[in-house]
C-alpha positions as CSV (number, residue, x, y, z in Angstrom):
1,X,13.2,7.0,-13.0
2,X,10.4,4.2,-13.6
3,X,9.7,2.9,-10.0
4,X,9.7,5.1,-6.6
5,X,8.4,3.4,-3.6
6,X,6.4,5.0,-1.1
7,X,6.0,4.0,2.3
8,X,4.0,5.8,4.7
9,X,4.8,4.7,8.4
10,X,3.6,5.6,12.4
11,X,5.3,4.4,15.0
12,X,7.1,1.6,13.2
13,X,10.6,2.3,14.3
14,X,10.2,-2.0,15.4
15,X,9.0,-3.4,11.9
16,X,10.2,-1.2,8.9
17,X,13.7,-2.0,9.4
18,X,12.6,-5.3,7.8
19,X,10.7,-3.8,4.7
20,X,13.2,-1.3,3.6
21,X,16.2,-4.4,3.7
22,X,14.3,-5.9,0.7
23,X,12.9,-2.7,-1.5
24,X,16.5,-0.8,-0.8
25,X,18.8,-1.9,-3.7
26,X,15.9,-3.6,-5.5
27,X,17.1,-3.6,-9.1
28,X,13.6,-2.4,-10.2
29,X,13.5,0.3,-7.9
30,X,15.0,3.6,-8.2
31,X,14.1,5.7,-4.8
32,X,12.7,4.7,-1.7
33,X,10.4,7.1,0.2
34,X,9.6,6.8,3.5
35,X,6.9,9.6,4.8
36,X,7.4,9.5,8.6
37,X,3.7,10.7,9.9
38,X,5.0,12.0,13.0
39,X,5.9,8.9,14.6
40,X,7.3,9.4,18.5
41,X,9.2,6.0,18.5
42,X,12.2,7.1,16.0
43,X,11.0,5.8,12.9
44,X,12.6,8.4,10.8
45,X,16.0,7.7,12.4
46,X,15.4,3.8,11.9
47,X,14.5,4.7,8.1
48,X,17.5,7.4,7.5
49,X,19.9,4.8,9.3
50,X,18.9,2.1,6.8
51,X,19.4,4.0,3.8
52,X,16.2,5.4,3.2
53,X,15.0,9.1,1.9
54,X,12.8,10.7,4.4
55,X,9.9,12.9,4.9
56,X,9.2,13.8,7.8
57,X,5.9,15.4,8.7
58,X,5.2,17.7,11.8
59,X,2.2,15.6,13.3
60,X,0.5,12.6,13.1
61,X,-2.4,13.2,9.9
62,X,-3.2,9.4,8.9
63,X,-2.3,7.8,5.9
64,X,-3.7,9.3,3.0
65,X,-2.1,13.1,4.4
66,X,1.5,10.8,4.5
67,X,1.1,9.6,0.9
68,X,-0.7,12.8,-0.7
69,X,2.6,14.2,1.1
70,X,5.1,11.4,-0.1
71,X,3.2,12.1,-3.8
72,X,3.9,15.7,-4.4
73,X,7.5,14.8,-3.2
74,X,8.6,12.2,-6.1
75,X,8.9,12.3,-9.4
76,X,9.1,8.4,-11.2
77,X,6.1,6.9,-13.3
78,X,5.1,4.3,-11.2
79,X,4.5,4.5,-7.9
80,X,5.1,1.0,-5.7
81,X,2.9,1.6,-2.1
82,X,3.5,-0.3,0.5
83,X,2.9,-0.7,4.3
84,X,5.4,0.0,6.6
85,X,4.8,-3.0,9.2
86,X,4.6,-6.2,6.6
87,X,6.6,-9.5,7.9
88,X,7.8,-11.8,5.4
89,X,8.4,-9.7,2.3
90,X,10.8,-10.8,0.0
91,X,12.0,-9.5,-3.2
92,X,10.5,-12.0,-5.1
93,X,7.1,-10.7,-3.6
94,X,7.9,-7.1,-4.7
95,X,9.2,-8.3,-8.0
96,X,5.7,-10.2,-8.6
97,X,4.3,-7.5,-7.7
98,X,5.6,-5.1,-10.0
99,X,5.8,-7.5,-13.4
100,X,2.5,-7.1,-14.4
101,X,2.7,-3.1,-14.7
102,X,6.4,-3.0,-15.8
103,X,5.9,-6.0,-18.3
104,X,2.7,-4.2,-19.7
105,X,0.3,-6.7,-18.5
106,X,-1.9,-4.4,-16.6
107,X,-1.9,-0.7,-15.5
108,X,-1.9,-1.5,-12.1
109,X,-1.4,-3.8,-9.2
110,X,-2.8,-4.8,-6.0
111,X,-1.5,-7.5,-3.3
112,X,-3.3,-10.0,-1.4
113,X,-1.8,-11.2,1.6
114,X,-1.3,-14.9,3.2
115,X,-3.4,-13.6,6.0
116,X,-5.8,-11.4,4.2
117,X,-9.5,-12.0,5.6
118,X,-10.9,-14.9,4.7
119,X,-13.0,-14.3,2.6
120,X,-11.0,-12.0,0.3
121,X,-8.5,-15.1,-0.2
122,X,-11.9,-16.8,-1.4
123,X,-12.7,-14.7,-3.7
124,X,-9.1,-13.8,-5.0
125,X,-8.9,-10.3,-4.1
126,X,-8.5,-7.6,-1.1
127,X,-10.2,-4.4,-2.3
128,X,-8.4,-2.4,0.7
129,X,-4.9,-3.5,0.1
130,X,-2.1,-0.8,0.6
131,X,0.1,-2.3,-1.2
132,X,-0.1,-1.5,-4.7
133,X,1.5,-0.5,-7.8
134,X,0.1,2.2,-10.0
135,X,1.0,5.6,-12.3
136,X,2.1,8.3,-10.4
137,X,0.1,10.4,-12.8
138,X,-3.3,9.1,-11.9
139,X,-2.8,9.6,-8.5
140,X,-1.0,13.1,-8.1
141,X,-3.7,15.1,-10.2
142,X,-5.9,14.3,-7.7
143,X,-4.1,16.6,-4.8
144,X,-6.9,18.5,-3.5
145,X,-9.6,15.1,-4.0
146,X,-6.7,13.1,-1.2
147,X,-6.5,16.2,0.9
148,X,-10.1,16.3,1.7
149,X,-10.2,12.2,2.1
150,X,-10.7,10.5,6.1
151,X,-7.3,9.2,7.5
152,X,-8.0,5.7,5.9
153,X,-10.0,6.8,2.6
154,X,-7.4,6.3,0.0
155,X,-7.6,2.7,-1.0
156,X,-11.1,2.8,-1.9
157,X,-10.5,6.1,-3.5
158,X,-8.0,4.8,-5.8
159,X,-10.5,1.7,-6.6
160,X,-12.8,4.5,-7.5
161,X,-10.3,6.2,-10.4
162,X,-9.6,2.4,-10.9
163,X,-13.2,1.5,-11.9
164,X,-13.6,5.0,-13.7
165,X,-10.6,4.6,-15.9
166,X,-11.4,0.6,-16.8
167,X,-7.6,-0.2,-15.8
168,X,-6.4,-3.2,-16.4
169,X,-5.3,-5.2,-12.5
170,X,-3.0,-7.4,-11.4
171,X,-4.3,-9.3,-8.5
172,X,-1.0,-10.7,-6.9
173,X,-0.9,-13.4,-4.8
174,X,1.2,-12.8,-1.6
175,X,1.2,-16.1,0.6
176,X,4.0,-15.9,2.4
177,X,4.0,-12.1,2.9
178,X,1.2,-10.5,6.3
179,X,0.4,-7.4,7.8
180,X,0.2,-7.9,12.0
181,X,-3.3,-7.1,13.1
182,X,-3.4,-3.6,15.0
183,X,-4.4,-5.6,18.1
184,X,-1.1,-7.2,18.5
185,X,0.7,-3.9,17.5
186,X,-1.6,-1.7,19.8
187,X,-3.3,-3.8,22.3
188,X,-6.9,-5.7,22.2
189,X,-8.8,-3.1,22.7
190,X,-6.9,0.1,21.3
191,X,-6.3,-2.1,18.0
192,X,-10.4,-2.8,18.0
193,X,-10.9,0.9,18.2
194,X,-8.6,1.5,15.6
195,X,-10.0,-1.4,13.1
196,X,-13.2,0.2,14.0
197,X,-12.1,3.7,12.9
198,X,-10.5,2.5,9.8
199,X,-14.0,1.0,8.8
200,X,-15.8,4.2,9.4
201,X,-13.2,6.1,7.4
202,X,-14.1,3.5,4.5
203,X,-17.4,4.4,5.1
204,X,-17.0,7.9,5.0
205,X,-15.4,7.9,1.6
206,X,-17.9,5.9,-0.3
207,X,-21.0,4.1,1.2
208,X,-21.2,0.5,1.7
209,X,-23.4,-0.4,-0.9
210,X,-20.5,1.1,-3.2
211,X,-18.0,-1.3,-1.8
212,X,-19.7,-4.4,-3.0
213,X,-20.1,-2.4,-6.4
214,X,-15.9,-2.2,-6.0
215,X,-15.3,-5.6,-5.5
216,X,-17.6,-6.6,-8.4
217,X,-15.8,-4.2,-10.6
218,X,-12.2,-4.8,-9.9
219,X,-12.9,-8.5,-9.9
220,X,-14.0,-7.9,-13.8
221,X,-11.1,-6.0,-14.3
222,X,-8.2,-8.5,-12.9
223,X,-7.2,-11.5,-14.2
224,X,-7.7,-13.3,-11.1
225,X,-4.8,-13.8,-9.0
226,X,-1.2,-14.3,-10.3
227,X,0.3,-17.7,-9.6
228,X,3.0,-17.1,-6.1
229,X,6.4,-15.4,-6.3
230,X,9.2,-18.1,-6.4
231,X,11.7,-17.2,-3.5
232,X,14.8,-15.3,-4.4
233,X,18.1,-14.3,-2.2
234,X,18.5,-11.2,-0.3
């Protein structure tokens, strides 16, 4: 198997219904994983009833536990991440996101999103993107480094063994594709808190004068971002 994707999903019984139409049956991809980090709305029903594999974990341990998890449970050689709750994906955008690795391009790939910050379009690149293509190898000998990371350490930690192993990026452009801000999923002020907590789980993994060093790096490493998918059907 060359492709597995992994999607780790909370509460998102609403939205992934829309992510697994496009990656389920992709040509490119040969298992869809969805790690269910015990969600209470019926995501893993919405997922098995769509067509997907699932794992389904006994209580709620944050993202990086669901993918360390969804990890050790697939065997393919690349891995294709991607977040549960995105609107607008298409297979065109997964297809553009994938080329670079499959095609030999690069060694990697990362997305960035019609309505990533600002400033990240500016500069042609969103160091914290979850979705992102890369060799399962890299990641899965690093079991016990992702078990001991925060809830929300494991993008920059994969920028880190990015930066260390000199990998060649695919910075792919994503315009039409977005990821709902917590605050409209959660509420103002329980999606502030959680944007908050995010940030100090970033923070807790590497320190912020180390995330400006990332975003130098993996800047010299990409190409600059890939020109948009074309639109295809289904």
């Amino acid at each position: 198997m060359r492709v597995a994707c992994l999607i780790p999903a909370y509460n998102e019984a609403v939205r992934i219904g829309a992510v697994l139409a496009v990656v389920l049956g992709h040509p490119s991809i040969g298992r869809v994983l969805v790690v269910d980090d015990g969600s209470t709305d019926g995501t893993a029903e919405v997922a098995r009833a769509a067509g997907a594999e699932v794992l389904a974990l006994p209580r709620n341990g944050g993202k990086t536990a669901a993918v360390a998890a969804g990890i050790a449970a697939l065997e393919a050689r690349w891995i294709l991440m991607l977040d549960s709750d995105l609107q607008g994906l298409d297979r065109a955008a997964v297809s553009a996101l994938l080329a670079p690795v499959l095609g030999g391009e690069a060694e990697v790939a990362i997305s960035l999103r019609g309505n990533a910050p600002l400033l990240w379009r500016l500069i042609g690149l969103d160091y914290i993107s979850g979705e992102r293509v890369l060799p399962r190898a890299q990641i899965a000998r690093h079991g016990p480094a992702l078990a001991a990371l925060p809830r929300f350490g494991l993008e920059v930690f994969l920028n880190r063994l990015w930066i260390a192993e000199g990998c060649r990026v695919a910075v792919v452009r994503w315009p039409g594709v977005a990821s709902p801000p917590k605050a409209r999923k959660r509420g103002l002020w329980r999606g502030i808190r959680a944007d908050l907590a995010m940030l100090a789980d970033i923070f807790r993994t590497i320190p912020a004068p180390e995330a400006l060093h990332q975003i130098r790096a993996l800047r010299r490493l990409s190409r600059g971002p890939l020109p948009e998918p074309r639109h295809q059907p289904g």
